[in-house]
N, C-alpha and C positions, 0 to 999 in steps of 0.2 A: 589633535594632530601636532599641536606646537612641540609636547615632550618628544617627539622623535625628530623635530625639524633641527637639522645642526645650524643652520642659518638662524634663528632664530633665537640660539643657544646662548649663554657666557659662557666663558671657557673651564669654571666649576659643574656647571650644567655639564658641559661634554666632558670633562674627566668621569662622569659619573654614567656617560650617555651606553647605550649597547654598545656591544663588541663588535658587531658585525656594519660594516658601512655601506650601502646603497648609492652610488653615482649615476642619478641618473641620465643619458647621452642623447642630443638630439643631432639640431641642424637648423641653422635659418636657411632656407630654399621654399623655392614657388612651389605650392601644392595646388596648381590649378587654378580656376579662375574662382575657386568659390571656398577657400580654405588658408585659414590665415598664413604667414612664410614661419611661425614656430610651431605648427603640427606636430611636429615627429619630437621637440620638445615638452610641448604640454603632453601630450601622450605618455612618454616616459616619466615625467614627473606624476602624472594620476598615477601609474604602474606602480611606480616605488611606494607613494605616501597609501595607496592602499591597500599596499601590503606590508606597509610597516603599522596601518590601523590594524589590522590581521593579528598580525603575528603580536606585537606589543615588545618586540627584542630585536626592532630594526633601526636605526637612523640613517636620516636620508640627509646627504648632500646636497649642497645646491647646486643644479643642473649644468652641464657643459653645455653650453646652447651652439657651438660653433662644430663643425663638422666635416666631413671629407665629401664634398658636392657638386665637383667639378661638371660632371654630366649634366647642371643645371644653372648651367654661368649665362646661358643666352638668354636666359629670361631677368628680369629685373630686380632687385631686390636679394637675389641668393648672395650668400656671405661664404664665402668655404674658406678653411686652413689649411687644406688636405692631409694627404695621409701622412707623410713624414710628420709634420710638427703636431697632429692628431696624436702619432703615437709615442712624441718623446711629451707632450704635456699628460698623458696618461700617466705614464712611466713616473714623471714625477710627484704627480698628485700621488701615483700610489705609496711610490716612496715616504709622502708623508706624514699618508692616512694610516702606514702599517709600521712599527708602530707610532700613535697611542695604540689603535681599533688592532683586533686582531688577524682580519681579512676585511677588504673589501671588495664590492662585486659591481663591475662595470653592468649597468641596465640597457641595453643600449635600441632607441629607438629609430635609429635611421640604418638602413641597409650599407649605404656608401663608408660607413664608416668600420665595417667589421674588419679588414686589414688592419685597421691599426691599434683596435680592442684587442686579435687576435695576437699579435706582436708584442704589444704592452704587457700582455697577462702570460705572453711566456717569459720575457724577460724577470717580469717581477716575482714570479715563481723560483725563476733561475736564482735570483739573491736567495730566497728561502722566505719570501716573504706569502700569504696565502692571497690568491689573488684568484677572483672567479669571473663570468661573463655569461650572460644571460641573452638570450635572444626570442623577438617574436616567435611562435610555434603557433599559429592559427589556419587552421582547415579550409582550405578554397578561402584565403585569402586572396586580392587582389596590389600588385604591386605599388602603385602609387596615387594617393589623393580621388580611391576612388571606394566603391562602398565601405570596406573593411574602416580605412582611416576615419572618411565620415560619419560614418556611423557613430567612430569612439569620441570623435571630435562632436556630434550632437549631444553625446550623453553627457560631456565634460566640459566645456565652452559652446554651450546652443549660439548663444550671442553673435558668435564668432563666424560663424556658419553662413555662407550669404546662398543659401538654397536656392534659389533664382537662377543663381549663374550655374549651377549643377548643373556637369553635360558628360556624355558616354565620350571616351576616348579611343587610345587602342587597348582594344582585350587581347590582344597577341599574349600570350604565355612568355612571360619575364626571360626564360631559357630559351628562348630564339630570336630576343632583341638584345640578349646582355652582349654579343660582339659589337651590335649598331653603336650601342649607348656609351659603349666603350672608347669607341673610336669618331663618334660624330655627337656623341653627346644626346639628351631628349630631345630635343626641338627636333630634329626632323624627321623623328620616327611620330611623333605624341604635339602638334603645335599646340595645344590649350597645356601642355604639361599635365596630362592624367592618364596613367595606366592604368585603366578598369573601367569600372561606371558605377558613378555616386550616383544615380537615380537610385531611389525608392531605399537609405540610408535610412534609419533608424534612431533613436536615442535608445529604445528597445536593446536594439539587436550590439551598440557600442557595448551598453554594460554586461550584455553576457559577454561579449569579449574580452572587454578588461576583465570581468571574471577569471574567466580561461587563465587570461595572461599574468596575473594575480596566484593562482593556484600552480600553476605551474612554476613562478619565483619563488614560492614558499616551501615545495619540493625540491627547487636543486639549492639553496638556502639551509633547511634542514630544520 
C-alpha cells in the first residue's frame, strides 16, 4: 500500500506517483455510543486505499478528517468547519492537486458534507481543471452509526468497536427527519445519536460492503 500512499511519499516519489488522486473526506462527530467520533473517516480512507490496492493507478491523499456536522454539535466531541470553509478548502486543495495529478476525486464519507463537495467540484471544473466526487451507493443502507457503518467499522477497526454499548436508535427513513435534523439538529430526534440499529453488525457483512463501495469507485474512476 505505501507506493500509492502520497503521505508517505517524497516528492520524487510523487512526481512519479498516478495521475489520478483520491481525497478521501470524513468527519470528526459522535457516532453513537459504541463507534469511535472518526468513523466516517476511517471508512473513507479503507474505501480509497482499497481501491487504489485494486486498481494499482491510484494514489491516495491524506484524509480531510474535518467536515460539515453541524446537526451533531450537541453531543461531545463533534469538530465541524461547515460548509462554506468545507468548500473553499476543497477548492484549494484541488487547485493544488490539479496540476501536478491530472484529476482528482473527492471520496467522501460523510453525508453532511456533500454541499460543499458538490460546489467545490463545480467550481473546480469551471477553471478547466478535472475534478470528480464519489459517493456511498449502498442498498438498504441505514443513515447513521447503525448496521451499515458498523459493520464497515467491524471489518476495519474491530478494536474500535465497543459492541456492548450497540443499541437500535431511530429507524425513521432519513427523508422524514432531514427537515428535523435540519433545523433542531440529531439530538432530539436520535438522543444516543444512531440512526438505525447496529445490532447483529458484522465484520462479514462490512467487507462485502467496502466491496460494493470499492467496485463502484473503480467504475466511475475508469
Amino acid at each position: 500500500m505505501t507506493d500509492s500512499l502520497l503521505g508517505q511519499m517524497t516528492w520524487p516519489d510523487a512526481e512519479r506517483a498516478a495521475t489520478t488522486l483520491l481525497v478521501p473526506l470524513g468527519s470528526t462527530e459522535q457516532h453513537g455510543p459504541h463507534l469511535p467520533l472518526d468513523t466516517d473517516t476511517r471508512i473513507a480512507v479503507a474505501w480509497c486505499e482499497r481501491a487504489a490496492d485494486r486498481s494499482g493507478s491510484l494514489t491516495v491523499a491524506p484524509p480531510v478528517a474535518y467536515g460539515s456536522s453541524g446537526e451533531h454539535s450537541d453531543f461531545a466531541g463533534t469538530l465541524s468547519i461547515g460548509t462554506p470553509v468545507l468548500t473553499q478548502l476543497l477548492v484549494e486543495l484541488g487547485r493544488s492537486a490539479v496540476p501536478p495529478f491530472e484529476r482528482v476525486v473527492f471520496v467522501n464519507g460523510h453525508g453532511g458534507n456533500h454541499a460543499a463537495v458538490t460546489e467545490a467540484a463545480t467550481v473546480l471544473n469551471s477553471e478547466g481543471r478535472i475534478c470528480l466526487a464519489s459517493w456511498p451507493r449502498l442498498p438498504n443502507a441505514d443513515a447513521h452509526a447503525g448496521r451499515t457503518e458498523t459493520s464497515i467499522m467491524l471489518a476495519i477497526a474491530p478494536n474500535l468497536v465497543r459492541s456492548d454499548r450497540a443499541e437500535s436508535g431511530n429507524t425513521t427513513p432519513i427523508s422524514e427527519l432531514i427537515d428535523h435534523l435540519r433545523t433542531g439538529g440529531l439530538r432530539p430526534v436520535a438522543p444516543s445519536g444512531v440512526l438505525g440499529d447496529p445490532t447483529g453488525a458484522t465484520a462479514e457483512e462490512g467487507d462485502r460492503l467496502l466491496a460494493l463501495l470499492v467496485e463502484q469507485l473503480l467504475a466511475e474512476v475508469g
